[in-house]
N, C-alpha and C positions, 0 to 999 in steps of 0.2 A: 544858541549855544552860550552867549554871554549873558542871559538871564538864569539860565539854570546856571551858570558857574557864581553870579551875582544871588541869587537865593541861596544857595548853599553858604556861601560865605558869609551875609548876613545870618543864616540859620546858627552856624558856628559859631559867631560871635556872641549871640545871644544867647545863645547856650553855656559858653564860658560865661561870661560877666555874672549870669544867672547862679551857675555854680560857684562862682568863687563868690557872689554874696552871701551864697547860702553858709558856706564853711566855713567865711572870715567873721562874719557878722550873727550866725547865729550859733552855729554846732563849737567853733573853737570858745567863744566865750562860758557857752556851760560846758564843755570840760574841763577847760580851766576854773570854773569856781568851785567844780566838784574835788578838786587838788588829792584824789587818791594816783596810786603812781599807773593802774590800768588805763583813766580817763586823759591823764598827761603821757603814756605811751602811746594810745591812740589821737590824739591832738596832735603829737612829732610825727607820727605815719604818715594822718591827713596831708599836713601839711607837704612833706616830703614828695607825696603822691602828687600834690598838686603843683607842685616845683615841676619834676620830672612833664607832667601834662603839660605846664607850657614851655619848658624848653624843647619838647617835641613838636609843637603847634609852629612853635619859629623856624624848628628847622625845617616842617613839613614847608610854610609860608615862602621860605628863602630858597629852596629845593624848586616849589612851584615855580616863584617869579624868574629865577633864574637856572634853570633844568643845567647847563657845563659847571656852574660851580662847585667846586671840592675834587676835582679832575672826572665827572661823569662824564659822559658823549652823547 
């Protein structure tokens, strides 16, 4: 049980880091040099989208370790 929760965890991480390289480092800089106002609406969405992903990742993370926090049972 503590491998497969250990692979998983490592899968997730890798998978985030992977993603947020992809969108900080490659996809935000050519939208921003394209500087039309479609390529900077979508570059504030990306972005926004990927806020929300990992503020849900933390509270999934804080939820897991800690299952009573926030008054659950």
């Amino acid at each position: 049980m503590y491998a497969t929760k250990l692979t998983l965890l490592i899968t997730a991480i890798v998978l985030y880091v992977a993603g947020s390289t992809f969108w900080f480092f490659w996809q935000v800089p050519k939208l921003l040099s394209t500087g039309t106002e479609q390529t900077l609406v979508a570059a504030f969405t990306g972005t926004v989208a990927w806020m929300l992903l990992t503020f849900g990742f933390i509270i999934h993370i804080i939820k897991t370790a800690r299952p009573t926090a926030g008054g659950g049972r």
